[in-house]
Every structure is written in C-alpha cells, then in structure tokens.
C-alpha positions in Angstrom: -8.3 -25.0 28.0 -5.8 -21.8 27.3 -3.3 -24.6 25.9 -6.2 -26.2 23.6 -6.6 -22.6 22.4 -3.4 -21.8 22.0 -2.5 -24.9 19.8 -5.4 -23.9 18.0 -3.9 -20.4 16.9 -0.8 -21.5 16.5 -2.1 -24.1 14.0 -4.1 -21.6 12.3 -1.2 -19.4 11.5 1.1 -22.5 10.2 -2.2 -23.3 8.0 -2.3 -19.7 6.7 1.5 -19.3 6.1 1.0 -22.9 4.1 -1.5 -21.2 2.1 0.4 -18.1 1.4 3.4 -20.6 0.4 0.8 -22.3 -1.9 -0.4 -19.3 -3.5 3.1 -17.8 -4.4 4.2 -21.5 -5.7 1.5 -20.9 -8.3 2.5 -17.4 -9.2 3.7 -16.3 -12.0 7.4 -15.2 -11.4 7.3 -17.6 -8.5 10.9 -18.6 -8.2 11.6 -15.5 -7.7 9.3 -16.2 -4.3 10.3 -19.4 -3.2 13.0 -19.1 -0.9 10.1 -16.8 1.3 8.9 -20.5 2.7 10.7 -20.6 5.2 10.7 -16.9 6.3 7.1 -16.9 6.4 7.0 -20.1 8.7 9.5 -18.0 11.0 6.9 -14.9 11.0 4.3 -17.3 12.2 6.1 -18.6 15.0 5.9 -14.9 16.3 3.4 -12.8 14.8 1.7 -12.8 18.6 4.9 -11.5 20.3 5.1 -8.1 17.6 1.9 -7.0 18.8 3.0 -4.6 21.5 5.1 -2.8 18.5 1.9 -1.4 17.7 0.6 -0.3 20.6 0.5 3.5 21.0 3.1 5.5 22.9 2.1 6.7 26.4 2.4 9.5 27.1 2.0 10.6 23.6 5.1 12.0 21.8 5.3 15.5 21.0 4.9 16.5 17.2 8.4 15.5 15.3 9.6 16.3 11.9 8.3 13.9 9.1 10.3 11.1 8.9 11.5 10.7 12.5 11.5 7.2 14.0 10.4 6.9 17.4 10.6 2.8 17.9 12.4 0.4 15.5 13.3 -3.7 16.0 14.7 -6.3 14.3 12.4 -8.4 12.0 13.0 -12.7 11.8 13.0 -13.9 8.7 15.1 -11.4 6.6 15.4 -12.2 3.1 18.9 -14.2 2.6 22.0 -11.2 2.7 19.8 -8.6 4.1 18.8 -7.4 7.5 15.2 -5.5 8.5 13.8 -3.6 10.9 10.2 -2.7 11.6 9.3 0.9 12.3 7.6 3.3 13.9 7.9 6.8 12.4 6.2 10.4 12.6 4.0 11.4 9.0 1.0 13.5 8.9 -2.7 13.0 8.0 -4.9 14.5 5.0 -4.8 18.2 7.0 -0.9 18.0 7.5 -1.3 17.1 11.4 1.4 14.8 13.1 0.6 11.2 13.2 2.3 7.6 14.1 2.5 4.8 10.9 4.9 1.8 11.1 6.6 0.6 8.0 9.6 -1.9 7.4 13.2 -1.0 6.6 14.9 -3.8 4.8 18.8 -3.3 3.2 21.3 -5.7 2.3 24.1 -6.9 4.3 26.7 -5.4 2.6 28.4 -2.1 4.0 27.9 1.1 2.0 28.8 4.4 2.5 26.6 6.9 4.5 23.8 8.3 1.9 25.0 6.3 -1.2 22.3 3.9 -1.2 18.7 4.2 -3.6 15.9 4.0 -1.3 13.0 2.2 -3.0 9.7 3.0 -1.6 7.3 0.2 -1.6 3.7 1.6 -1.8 1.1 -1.6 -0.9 -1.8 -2.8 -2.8 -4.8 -2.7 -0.6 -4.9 -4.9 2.4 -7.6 -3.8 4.2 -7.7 0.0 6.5 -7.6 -1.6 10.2 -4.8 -1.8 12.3 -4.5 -5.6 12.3 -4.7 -5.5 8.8 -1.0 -4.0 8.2 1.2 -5.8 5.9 4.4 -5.3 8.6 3.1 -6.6 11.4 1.6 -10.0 9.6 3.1 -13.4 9.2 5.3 -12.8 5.7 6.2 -9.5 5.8 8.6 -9.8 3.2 7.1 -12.1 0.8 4.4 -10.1 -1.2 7.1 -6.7 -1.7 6.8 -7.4 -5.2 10.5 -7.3 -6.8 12.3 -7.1 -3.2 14.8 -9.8 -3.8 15.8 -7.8 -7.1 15.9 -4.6 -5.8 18.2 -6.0 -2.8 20.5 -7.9 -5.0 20.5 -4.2 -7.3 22.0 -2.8 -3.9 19.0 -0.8 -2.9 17.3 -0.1 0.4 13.9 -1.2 0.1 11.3 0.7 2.7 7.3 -0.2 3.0 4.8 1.9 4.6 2.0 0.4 6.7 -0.4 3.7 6.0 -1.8 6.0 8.4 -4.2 4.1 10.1 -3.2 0.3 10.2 -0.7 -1.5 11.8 -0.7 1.6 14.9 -4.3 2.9 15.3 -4.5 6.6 13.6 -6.5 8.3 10.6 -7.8 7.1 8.1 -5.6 6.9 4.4 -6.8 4.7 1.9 -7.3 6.3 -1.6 -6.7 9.7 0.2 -4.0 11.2 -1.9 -2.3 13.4 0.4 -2.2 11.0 3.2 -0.6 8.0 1.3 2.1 10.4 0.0 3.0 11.5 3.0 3.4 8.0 4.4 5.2 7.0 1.1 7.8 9.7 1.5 8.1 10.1 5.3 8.9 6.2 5.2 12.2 6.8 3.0 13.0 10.0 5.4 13.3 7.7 8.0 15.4 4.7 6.2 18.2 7.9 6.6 18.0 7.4 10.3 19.1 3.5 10.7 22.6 2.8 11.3 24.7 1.5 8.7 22.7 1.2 5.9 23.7 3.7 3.5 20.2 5.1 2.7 20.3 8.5 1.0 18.2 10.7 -0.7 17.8 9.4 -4.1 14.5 7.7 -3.9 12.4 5.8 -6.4 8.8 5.1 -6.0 7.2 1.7 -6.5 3.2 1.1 -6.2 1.0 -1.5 -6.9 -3.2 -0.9 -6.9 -3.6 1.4 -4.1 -0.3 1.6 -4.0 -0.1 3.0 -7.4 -2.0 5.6 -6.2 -0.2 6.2 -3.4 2.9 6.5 -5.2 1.6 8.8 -7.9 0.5 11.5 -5.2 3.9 10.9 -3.5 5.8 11.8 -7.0 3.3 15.1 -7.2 4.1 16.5 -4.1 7.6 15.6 -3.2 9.1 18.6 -4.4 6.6 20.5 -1.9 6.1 17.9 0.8 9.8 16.2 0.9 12.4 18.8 -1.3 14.8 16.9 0.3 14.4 14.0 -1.5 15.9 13.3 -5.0 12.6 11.1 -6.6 14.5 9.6 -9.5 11.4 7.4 -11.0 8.0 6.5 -10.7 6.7 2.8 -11.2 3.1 2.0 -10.6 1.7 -1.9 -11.9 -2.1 -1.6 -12.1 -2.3 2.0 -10.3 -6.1 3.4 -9.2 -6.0 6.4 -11.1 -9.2 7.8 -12.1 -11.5 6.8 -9.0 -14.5 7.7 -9.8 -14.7 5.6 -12.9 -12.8 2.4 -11.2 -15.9 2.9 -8.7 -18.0 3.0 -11.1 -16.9 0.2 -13.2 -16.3 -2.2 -9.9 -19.2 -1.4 -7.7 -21.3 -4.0 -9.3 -19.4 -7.3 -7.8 -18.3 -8.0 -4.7 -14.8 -6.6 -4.9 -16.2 -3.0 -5.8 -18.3 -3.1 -2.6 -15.7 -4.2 -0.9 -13.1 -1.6 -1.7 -16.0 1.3 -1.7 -16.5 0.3 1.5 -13.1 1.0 2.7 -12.8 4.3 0.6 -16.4 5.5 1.4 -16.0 5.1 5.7 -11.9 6.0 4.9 -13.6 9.4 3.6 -16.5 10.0 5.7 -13.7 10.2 8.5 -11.1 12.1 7.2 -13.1 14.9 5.6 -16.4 14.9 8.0 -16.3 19.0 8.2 -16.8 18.8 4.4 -19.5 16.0 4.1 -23.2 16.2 5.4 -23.8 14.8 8.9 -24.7 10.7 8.7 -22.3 11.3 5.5 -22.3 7.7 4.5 -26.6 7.6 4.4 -25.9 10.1 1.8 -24.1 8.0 -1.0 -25.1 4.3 0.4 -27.9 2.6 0.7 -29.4 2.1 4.2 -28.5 -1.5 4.2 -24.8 -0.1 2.9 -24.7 2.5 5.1 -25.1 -0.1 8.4 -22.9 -2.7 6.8 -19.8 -0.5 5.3 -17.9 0.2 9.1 -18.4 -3.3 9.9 -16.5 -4.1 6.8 -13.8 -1.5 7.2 -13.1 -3.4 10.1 -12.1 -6.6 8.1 -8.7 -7.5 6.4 -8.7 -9.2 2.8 -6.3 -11.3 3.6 -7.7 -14.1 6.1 -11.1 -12.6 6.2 -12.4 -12.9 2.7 -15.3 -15.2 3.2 -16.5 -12.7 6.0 -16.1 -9.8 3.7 -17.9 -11.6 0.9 -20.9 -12.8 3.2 -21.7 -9.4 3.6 -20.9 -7.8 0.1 -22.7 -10.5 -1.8 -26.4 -9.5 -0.4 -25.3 -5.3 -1.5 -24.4 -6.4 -5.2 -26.6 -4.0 -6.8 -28.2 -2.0 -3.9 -24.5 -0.7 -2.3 -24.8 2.8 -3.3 -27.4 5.2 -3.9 -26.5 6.9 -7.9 -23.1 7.3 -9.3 -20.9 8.2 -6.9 -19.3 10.7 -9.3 -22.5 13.0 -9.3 -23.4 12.6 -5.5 -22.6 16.6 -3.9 -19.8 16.2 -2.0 -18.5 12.7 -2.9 -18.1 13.8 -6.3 -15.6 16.7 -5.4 -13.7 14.2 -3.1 -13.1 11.3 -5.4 -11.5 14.2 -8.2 -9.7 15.7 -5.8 -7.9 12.2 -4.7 -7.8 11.4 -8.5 -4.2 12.1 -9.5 -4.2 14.6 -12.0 -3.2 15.4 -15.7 0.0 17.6 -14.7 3.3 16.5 -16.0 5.3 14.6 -13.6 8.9 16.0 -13.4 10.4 12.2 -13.2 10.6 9.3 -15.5 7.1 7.0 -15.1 6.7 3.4 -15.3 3.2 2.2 -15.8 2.3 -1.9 -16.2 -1.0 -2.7 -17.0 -2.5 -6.5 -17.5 -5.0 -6.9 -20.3 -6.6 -9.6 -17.9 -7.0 -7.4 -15.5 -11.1 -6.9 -14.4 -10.2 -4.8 -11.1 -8.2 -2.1 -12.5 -9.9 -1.2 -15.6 -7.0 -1.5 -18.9 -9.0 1.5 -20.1 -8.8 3.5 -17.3 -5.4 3.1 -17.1 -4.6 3.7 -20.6 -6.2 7.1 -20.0 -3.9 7.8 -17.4 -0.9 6.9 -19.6 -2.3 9.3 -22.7 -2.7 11.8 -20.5 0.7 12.1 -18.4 2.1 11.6 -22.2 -0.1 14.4 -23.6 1.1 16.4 -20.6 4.8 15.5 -20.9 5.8 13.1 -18.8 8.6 10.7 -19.5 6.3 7.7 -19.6 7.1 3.8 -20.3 4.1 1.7 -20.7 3.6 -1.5 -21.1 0.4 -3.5 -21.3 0.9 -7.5 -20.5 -1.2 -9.8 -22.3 -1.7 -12.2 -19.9 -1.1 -10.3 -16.8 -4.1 -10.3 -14.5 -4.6 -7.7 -11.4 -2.7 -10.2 -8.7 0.0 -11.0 -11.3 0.8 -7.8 -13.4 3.4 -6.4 -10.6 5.5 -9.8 -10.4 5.2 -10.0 -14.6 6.4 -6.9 -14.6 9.7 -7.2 -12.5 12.1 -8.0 -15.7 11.3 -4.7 -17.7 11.0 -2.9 -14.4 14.6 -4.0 -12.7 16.0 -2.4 -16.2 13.9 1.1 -16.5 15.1 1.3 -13.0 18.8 0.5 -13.7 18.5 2.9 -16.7 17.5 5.9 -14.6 20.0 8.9 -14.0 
C-alpha cells in the first residue's frame, strides 16, 4: 500500500512539473525558459527530501543581525554555469522583531572578486501565504525568476526571498509593506555571507505583482532599514500599488477574493492589537469571514480548483462595504500603500494594457505620481502584455535600464 502511494505522488509531481514545462512553452519570451525542462524534472525527483530545510530550529536561535544565515544547501537543478543554494536567514516582522524566512542564492560559476558582484533581489508575485506554498522549496525553483538566465549571463548574483511566513512557519507578510522589505533586503545581506560568490553591496530590486510591492517598500526604507546597501534601481512589472483601489476593482471575481483573502487574514494577524476583536467579521461577510483562513491555507499553484470552489459561491457577498471606508482596514491598506515620496533611485515600471488583475490605471497613477514627485521613472506600457506575461515581455528593455544604471 505505502509503495502504491508513493508511486502515486511521485507521478503527481512529474504530471505537475509536465504542466509547468507546458505552460512556459507557451509563454511569451519562452526560449528564454526552455532549457528549465529538465531542472524542473530534477526538483521533482526531490522536492520530498528538502522538507526538513524548513523545519524550525530547536532550540530556537537567539535574535541575529538581519541578514545572517543560519542553514544553507545546495540546490539540484542549477541553471546551466551557475550554482545555488537555498537559505535560511534572520529578517524581522511588521514590529521589527527577529524572525526565520528562507530564500535562494543563485550566482554564476565564474570567480569574482570579494564584493564586486550586483546582487539582484528577486521580489515574488503572489504564491499563496502558507509555508508549503514557498516558491524555494517547490519543484522549479528556478524556472518562474523572471529574467534569471539574463541577469546570470549580465554577471549578477540573483537572490529570492520566500517571505516571512512561508516556506519556514513565521508571521504573516503578504501586502504588508514593512515586512516584505525587510525580507527583500535582509535576503541580499545574506548573499554577502556565501563563499565565493562575489556578492557586494550594490543591489538592485526586481518585483513582480506582490512583488512589486514588496520591492517598492524595500527601495523606501533601505536607506533606514539596510544603509549598508548601495540600491542602484528599482524595477517593478505589474506592481500592487494603490491597494485599496486594486481591492476594490478585483474583489468582484474570483481572483479578488482570493488575494483579499490572503491580505485580509495576513492583516488580521499581524496588526490584531490595532483591529477590533473577531477582526475579520468586521470587513467580511459571515460566510467570508469562516471561509477566508481556510483559503489562506491554500497555494495558487496546484490548488487552484480548491481555491476557486470556495471563491466562486463569495463573488458578490465576500466583504461587507468598501474596504477603503471600513475603520481600521481603511488606515491599514493606506498605510501598506506605497506612497507619493520621491524615490532616491532610478525606477522601472512595466505595465500590460491586457492586464485585468493589476489595474493599467492604477498603475499609471503610480507612475504620474513618483514623476510628479521626482523620481527617475521609465515606464513602459506593453500592448499586449497581460498580468502573467508583462514581467517576461518586459526582460529586453529591462536587461538595458539595468545595464545603463550607474
């Protein structure tokens, strides 16, 4: 019987990594992709044995400077003329306190000198918040860091956070500004601390989605949070700027209950001292309210049709008003709402007009206003570009901002 259900998994994983295979085949920049086939067939093979990776510490370590790496191993499946290792480093949560995220460090062969390597830090589009639902510890690791092949080949070290909270159990961290940054930055701290790579302290930040989000905060408070760090550039391909209207605009399909959701039990956790007690009965429905941890729980890759069984039924009866007027939420989705100040680094901002998650408007805001404010901004907005495809559309005038910045 155990060996039945072990074939079983084992099969399921080949007929996922097929179907990751399939879907980056049909992508636009694919060739780019292709050669990840094989890699992702290799993370299959041991996605099961990584597991203990993730397991917390015990005893638990003491509080360590940001950045600190307390477990690191090899990774299989390495993009050709690179090497990777996943991590295990110290950050800290929404109120500054010492927590555990894991991330990957991936650099190219090649030697370089101590500290005279660009770290590029990879900021994730959303995955889902649980543990099991970190991009690391899945069966391609490597294949959906948009650009990575480029940015290798460019001589760069490339580093991807998990976020708080996934891959190793901890607080929560989706769409909470201060979080994400700290995980964005803390993650390039530590690519300092592997052997014979060369990473330095020029950084550039690279975001997708949520992970536009996250690296926007993580370009605001570097100078505070990581002074350290040179942050040479900003990209962000579809970023979740202005949350309150992206709730607003999404909430009526299945994805915007989805990712409210994640963002509304992500919150109700992290800030419970400044919420009402039952917070989530105060901006969800009663049937939200009971089915929003449940979904938390879920991953959007490999448990859509579970996700979407319970979304579907909420389409119009998730929340209770606009989430934007509701005391309390209200104050919590401006304050993780990147602001209007200028940014003191170049910004790169790719928007598709196709997109229907990530609102062109909203974005377009965003870009008038870090203009209005300052900012070095290039945008672009890609005619045919949808939400899953802008990043990878974007890669050719992206690989050249980069290669223009000082």
């Amino acid at each position: 019987m155990h060996q039945h259900s072990h074939r079983r998994t084992v099969v399921r994983r080949f007929l996922l990594a097929a179907l990751i295979i399939a879907a980056i085949a049909v992508a636009p920049g694919a060739t780019r992709l292709v050669n990840f086939g094989v890699r992702v067939g290799e993370g299959a093979a041991v996605e099961s044995a990584v597991a203990p990776f993730y397991l917390a510490p015990s005893p638990a370590p003491e509080a360590a400077a940001p950045g600190t790496i307390i477990r690191q191993e090899p990774v299989v499946g390495a993009p050709e003329g690179a090497r990777a290792w996943r991590i295990l480093y110290h950050s800290t949560d929404v109120d500054g306190k010492d927590t555990l995220v894991s991330g990957l460090v991936i650099a190219p062969v090649a030697p370089a000198a101590d500290g005279s390597r660009t770290v590029v830090s990879w900021a994730h589009p959303t995955t889902g918040t649980a543990p099991r639902c970190a991009p690391s510890s899945g069966i391609a690791p490597f294949a959906f860091i948009e650009g990575l092949s480029d940015l290798l080949a460019a001589g760069h070290v490339v580093v991807a956070t998990d976020y708080a909270g996934m891959g190793i159990a901890g607080p929560p961290s989706f769409l909470i500004g201060a979080a994400e940054a700290a995980n964005v930055l803390d993650v390039a701290r530590a690519a300092r601390l592997v052997e014979g790579i060369g990473a330095g302290d020029r950084v550039i930040l690279w975001g997708h989605s949520q992970g536009g989000h996250a690296s926007i905060f993580a370009a605001q408070r570097a100078a505070s949070y990581a002074p350290e760090l040179t942050i040479a550039g900003v990209a962000v391909a579809a970023p979740a700027t202005n949350l309150g209207a992206l709730l607003s605009a999404d909430i009526g399909d299945v994805s915007g209950v989805t990712i409210g959701a994640y963002a509304f039990t992500a919150y109700a956790q992290a800030y419970s001292s400044r919420l009402p007690s039952d917070p989530l009965s105060t901006i969800l429905t009663p049937a939200g309210a009971a089915a929003a941890p449940g979904m938390a729980k879920l991953c959007l890759l490999g448990q859509n049709s579970e996700l979407h069984t319970i979304a579907n039924p909420l389409i119009g009866s998730f929340v209770v008003g606009d989430p934007t007027t509701i005391p309390g939420w209200s104050g919590l989705l401006a304050e993780n709402t990147p602001g209007e100040t200028r940014l003191s680094m170049p910004l790169f901002v790719a928007q598709g007009a196709k997109d229907s998650l990530v609102r062109p408007d909203i974005t377009a805001a965003f870009v008038a206003s870090q203009t209005q404010a300052g900012t070095a901004v290039e945008s672009h907005v890609l005619p045919d570009a949808t939400h899953g495809t802008v990043a990878l559309d974007a890669l050719p005038r992206l690989m050249q901002w980069m290669g223009a910045l000082r």
